[in-house]
C-alpha positions in Angstrom: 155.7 131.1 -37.0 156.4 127.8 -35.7 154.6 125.0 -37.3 152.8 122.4 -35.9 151.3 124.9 -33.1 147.8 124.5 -31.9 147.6 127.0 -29.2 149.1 129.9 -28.2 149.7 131.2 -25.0 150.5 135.5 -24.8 152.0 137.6 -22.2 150.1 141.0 -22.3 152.0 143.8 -21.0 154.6 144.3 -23.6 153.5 142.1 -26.4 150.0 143.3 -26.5 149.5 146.4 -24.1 152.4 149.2 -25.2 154.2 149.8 -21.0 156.4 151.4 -20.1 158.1 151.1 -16.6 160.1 154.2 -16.4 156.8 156.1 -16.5 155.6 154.4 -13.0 159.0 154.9 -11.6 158.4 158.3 -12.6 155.8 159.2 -11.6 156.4 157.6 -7.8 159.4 159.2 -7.3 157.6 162.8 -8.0 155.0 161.2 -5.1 158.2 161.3 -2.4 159.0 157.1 -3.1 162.5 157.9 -4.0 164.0 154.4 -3.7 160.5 152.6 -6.4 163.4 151.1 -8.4 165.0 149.1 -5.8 161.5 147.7 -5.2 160.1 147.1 -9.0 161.5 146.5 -11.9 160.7 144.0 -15.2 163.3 141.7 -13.5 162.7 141.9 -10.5 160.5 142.9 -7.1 160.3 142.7 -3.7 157.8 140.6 -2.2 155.1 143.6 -1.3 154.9 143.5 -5.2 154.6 140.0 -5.2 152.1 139.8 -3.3 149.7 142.0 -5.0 150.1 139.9 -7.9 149.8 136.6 -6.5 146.2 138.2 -4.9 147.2 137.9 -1.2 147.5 141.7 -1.1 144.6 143.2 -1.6 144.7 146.6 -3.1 144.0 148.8 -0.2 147.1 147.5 1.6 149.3 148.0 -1.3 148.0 151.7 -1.8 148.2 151.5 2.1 152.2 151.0 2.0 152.9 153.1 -1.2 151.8 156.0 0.7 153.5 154.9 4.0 156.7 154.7 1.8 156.3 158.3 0.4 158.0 161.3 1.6 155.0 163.1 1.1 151.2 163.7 1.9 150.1 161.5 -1.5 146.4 160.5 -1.5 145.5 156.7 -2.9 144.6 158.5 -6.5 147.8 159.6 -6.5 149.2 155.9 -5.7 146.8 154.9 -8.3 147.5 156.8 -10.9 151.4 156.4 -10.5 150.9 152.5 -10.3 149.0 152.7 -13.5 151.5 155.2 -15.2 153.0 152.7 -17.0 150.0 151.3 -19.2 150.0 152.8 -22.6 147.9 151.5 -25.1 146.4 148.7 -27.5 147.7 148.9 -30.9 144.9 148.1 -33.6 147.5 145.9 -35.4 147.8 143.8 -32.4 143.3 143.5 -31.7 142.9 142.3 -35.5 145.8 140.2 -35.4 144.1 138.2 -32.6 140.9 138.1 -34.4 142.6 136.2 -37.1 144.4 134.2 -34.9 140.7 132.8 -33.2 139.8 131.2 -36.4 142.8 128.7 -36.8 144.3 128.7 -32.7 143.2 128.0 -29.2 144.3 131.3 -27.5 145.1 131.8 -23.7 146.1 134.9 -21.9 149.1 134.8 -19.1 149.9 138.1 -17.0 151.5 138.8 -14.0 149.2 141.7 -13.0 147.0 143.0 -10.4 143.4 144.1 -9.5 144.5 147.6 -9.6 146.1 147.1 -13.4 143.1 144.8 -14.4 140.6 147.2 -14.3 143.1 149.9 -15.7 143.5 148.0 -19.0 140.2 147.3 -19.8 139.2 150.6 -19.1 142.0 151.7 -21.9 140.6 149.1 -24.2 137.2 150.4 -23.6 137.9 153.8 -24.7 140.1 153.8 -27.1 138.5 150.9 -29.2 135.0 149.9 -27.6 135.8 147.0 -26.5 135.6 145.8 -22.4 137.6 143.1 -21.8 140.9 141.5 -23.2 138.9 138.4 -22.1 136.8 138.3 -25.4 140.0 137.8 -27.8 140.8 134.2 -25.6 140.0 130.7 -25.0 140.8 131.4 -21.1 142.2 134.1 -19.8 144.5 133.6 -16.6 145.5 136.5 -14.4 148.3 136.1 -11.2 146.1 137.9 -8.6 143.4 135.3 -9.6 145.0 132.2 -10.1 147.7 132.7 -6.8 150.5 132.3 -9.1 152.8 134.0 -11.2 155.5 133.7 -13.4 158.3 132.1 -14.1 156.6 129.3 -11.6 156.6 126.4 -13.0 153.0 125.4 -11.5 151.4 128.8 -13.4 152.4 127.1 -16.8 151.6 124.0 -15.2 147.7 124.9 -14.5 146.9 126.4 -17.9 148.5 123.1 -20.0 146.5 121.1 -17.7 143.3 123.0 -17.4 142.7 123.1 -20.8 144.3 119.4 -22.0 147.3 121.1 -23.8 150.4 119.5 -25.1 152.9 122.0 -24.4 154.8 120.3 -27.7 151.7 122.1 -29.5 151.8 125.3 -27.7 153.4 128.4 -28.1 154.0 131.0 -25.5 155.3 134.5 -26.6 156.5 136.9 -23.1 158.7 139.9 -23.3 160.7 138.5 -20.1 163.7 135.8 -20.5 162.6 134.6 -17.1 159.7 133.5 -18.3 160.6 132.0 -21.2 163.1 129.8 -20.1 160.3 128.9 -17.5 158.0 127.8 -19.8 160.9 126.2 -22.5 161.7 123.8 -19.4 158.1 121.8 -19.6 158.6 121.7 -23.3 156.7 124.3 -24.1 157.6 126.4 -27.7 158.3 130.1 -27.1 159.3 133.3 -28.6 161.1 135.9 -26.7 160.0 139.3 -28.0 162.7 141.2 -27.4 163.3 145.2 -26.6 162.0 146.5 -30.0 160.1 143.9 -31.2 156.2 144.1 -31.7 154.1 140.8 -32.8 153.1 143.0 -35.7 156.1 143.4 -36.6 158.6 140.6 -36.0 156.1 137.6 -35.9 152.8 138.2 -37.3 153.4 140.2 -40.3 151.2 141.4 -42.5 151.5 139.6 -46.2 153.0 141.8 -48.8 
């Protein structure tokens, strides 16, 4: 860990939800959307994708153009389920780890996600562990398709630091995406890119010997 950190600031697909992307794409292109990579990626997406996330889609357009982009008949469950393919799980490593974390850090919450995804997750959360929300590990939680922006802008960084009077000197942000790292390294902000293979269990937060 870095020292002198007050607060810390995690993505959550990735670091603390399991996802996997290929699953989605998967699972689209069996629903007749042949050309879903083109459109979505981690790296990258076109603006219809965008704009679900930033909130000025609201769900029943997006499922609205998913099925008008299909080759086939596919029913908004289908569009639903595909979208929400790629959402795996909560390890229990990475729950108790934030529990810890509470008593000694201000924790926040930063995702590029969507109303569709939002209830998705907890819903995963709820059954595999009990628990409702993601909310209840955090300080403040701050969700795209709530707030109107999304990462790497600089202004989604921007609002959190500000909102809740933190020096970004003090704060850590950890994110699975270079993007958004280097976003958040240009207002000064300590990060740690969690790379293809790492986990926080694993690489950052381990467990004493």
């Amino acid at each position: 860990m870095i020292k002198g950190i007050k607060h810390i600031i995690f993505d959550l697909g990735g670091v603390l939800l399991n996802i996997d992307y290929t699953l989605t794409e998967k699972a689209f292109q069996a629903a007749g959307v042949s050309n879903f990579h083109d459109c979505f990626s981690q790296l990258k997406q076109t603006d219809l994708f965008d704009q679900l996330e930033m909130g000025q889609l609201p769900a029943e357009e997006f499922i609205a153009a998913m099925q008008k982009a299909s080759e086939a008949d596919i029913t908004e469950e289908q569009v639903i389920n595909a979208w929400n393919a790629m959402l795996l799980d909560f390890p229990l490593r990475r729950l108790q780890i934030l529990q810890q974390l509470q008593l000694y850090y201000d924790l926040f919450l930063l995702s590029n996600t969507n109303e569709i995804h939002e209830k998705a997750f907890n819903d995963i959360l709820m059954r595999s562990h009990g628990i409702p929300s993601i909310g209840v590990f955090f300080d403040r939680v701050y969700y795209s398709h709530r707030v109107g922006l999304r990462k790497p802008m600089k202004e989604i960084f921007e609002l959190v630091l500000n909102e809740s009077g933190l020096k970004a000197a003090d704060t850590l942000f950890i994110d699975d995406s270079p993007q958004h790292i280097e976003a958040a390294k240009q207002l000064g902000i300590q990060t740690i890119y969690l790379e293809k293979g790492m986990t926080i269990e694993g690489d950052i937060f381990k467990a004493k010997e």
